[in-house]
C-alpha positions in Angstrom: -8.3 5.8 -7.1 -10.1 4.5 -10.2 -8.9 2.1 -12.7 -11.2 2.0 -15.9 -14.1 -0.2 -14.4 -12.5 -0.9 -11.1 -12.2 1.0 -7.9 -9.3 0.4 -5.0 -9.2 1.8 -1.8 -5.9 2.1 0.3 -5.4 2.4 3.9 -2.6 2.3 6.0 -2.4 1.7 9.8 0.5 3.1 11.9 1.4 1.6 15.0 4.5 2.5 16.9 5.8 -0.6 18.5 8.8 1.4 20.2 11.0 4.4 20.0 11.7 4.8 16.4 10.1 1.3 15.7 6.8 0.7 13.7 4.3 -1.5 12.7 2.5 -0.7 9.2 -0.6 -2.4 7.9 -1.9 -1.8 4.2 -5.1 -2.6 3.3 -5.8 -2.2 -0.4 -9.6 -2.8 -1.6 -10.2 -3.3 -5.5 -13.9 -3.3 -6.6 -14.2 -4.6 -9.9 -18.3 -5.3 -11.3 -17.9 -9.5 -10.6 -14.6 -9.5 -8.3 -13.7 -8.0 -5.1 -10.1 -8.2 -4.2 -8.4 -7.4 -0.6 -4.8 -7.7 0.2 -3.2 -6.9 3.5 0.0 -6.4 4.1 1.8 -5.7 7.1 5.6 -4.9 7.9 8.1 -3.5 10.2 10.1 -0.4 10.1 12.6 1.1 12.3 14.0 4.5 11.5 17.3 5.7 12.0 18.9 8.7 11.0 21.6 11.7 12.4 18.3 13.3 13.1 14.7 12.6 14.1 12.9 15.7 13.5 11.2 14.1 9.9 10.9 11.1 11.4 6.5 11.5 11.4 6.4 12.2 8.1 9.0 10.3 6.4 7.5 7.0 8.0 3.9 8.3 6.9 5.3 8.3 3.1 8.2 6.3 3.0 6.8 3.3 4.0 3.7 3.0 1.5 5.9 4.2 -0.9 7.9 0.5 0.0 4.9 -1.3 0.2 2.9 -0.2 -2.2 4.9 -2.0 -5.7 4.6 -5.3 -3.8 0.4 -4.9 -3.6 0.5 -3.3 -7.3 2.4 -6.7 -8.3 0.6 -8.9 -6.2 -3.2 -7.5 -7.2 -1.7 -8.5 -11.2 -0.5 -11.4 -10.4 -3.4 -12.8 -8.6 -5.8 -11.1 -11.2 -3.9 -12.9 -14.2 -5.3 -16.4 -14.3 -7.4 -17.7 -17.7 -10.4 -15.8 -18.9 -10.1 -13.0 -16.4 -8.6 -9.4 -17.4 -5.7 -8.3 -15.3 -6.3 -5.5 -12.8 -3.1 -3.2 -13.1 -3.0 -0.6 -11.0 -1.2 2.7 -11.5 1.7 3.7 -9.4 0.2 6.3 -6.7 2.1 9.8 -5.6 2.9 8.9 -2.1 3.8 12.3 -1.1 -0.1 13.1 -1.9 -1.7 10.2 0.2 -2.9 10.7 3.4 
């Protein structure tokens, strides 16, 4: 994803700790011409439902679609200190990222 002068990066790690239990890790990159930001996040999911059969893919989406407004608001915050512009990303389609 691009943001005017800055490029970011996601990736997510899956790790399935037990039966419908799982550890995910987000990794967002943002490249900006003097400033390189990372921020990791990790968290812990269990799933539970009448029925298991989405189970792959709503973890897959789901969870960056949990994490994700935490890293958006955590990238501003750090990036809004005196005499530096703000990095704001834009919200990403979930559903689209793989």
């Amino acid at each position: 994803m691009e943001n005017g002068d800055c490029k970011a990066d996601l990736q997510r790690n899956i790790t399935k700790t037990d039966e419908h239990e799982y550890d995910i890790e987000l990794k967002l990159l943002v490249n900006k011409s003097d400033l390189l930001v990372v921020v990791i996040t990790k968290a812990h999911f269990v799933y539970e439902a009448e029925t298991y059969e989405k189970e792959e893919s709503i973890i897959k989406t789901n969870t960056v679609a949990i994490m994700f407004p935490f890293i958006r608001s955590q990238v501003t915050l750090l990036t809004t200190q005196p005499g530096m512009t703000p990095i704001v990303l834009p919200p990403i389609n979930t559903t689209k990222f793989e």
